[in-house]
N, C-alpha and C positions, 0 to 999 in steps of 0.2 A: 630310705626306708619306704617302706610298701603300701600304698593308702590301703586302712583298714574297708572293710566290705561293707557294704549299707545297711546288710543286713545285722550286723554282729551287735551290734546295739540302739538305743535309743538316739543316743548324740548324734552317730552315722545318719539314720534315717532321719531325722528331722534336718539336717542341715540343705535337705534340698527344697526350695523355695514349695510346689508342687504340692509337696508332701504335707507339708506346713497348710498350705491351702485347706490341703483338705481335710484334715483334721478339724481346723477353724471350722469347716462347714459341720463336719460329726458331732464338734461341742452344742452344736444346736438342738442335736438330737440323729436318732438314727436315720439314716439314708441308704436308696438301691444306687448300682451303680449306675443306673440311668441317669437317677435324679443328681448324681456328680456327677458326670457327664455334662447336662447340662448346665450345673451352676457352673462349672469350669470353663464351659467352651473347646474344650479338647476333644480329644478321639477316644472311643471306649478302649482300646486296647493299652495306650495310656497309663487311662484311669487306673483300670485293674491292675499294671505293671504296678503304681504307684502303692495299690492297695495290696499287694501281694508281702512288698517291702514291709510294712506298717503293721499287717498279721505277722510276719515271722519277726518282726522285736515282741512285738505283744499289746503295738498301739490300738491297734483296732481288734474287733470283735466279728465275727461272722456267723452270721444263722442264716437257713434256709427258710424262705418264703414261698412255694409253691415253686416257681423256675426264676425266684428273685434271689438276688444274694445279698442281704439286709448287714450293711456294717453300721457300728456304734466303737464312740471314743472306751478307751480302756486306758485311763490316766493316770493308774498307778507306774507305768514305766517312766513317768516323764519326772518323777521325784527327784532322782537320779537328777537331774538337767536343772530342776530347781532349785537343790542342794546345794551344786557347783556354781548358780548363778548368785545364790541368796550372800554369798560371801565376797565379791563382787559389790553387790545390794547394797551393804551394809559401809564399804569402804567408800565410794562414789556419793553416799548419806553424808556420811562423815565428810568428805569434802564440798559438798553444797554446801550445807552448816556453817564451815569456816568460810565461804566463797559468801552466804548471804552477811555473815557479820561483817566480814570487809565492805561491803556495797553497805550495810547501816551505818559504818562508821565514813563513809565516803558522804552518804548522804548525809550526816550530822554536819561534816565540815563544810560542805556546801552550801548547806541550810544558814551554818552560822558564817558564811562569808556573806551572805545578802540581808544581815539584818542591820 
């Protein structure tokens, strides 16, 4: 089967580390892409590949600034990815739960072997 494009959705383009970066850095607020550039330590051409990917899901946001290209996080794509994860969330909950009651009732018995 064909790996799907990185572009074709949200899941694709976050799954590359980079990408993920930079985002992290947009939730801060918005940035040029100098200023990712340098929080990244990459090369601008990079950058922008990275940023290219991320406008065509719909992660990011672009406006012009005079000869700046101003992006900002656009978080409604990533619902999608939370939806898929929260279910997940909720099963791994459910198994600490029972993982911490085992370790209570381990510590009980331990507690009442040393009294």
């Amino acid at each position: 089967m064909a790996r799907a494009a990185t572009t074709t959705d949200a899941f694709n383009a976050v799954a590359e580390p980079k990408r993920r970066e930079i985002l992290d850095l947009l939730a801060a607020g918005e940035r040029s892409v100098s200023e990712l550039v340098a929080a990244m330590g990459i090369v601008q051409p990079l950058v922008s590949k990275h940023l290219r990917v991320l406008r065509e899901v719909g992660l990011v946001v672009v406006r012009e600034e005079g000869r700046q290209r101003m992006y900002r996080l656009n978080g409604h794509p990533l619902k999608s990815i939370y939806d898929w994860v929260k279910g997940y969330e909720e099963t791994w909950q459910r198994r600490f739960d029972l993982m911490d009651a085992v370790l209570d009732e381990l510590k009980e018995q331990e507690d009442g072997n040393h009294d």
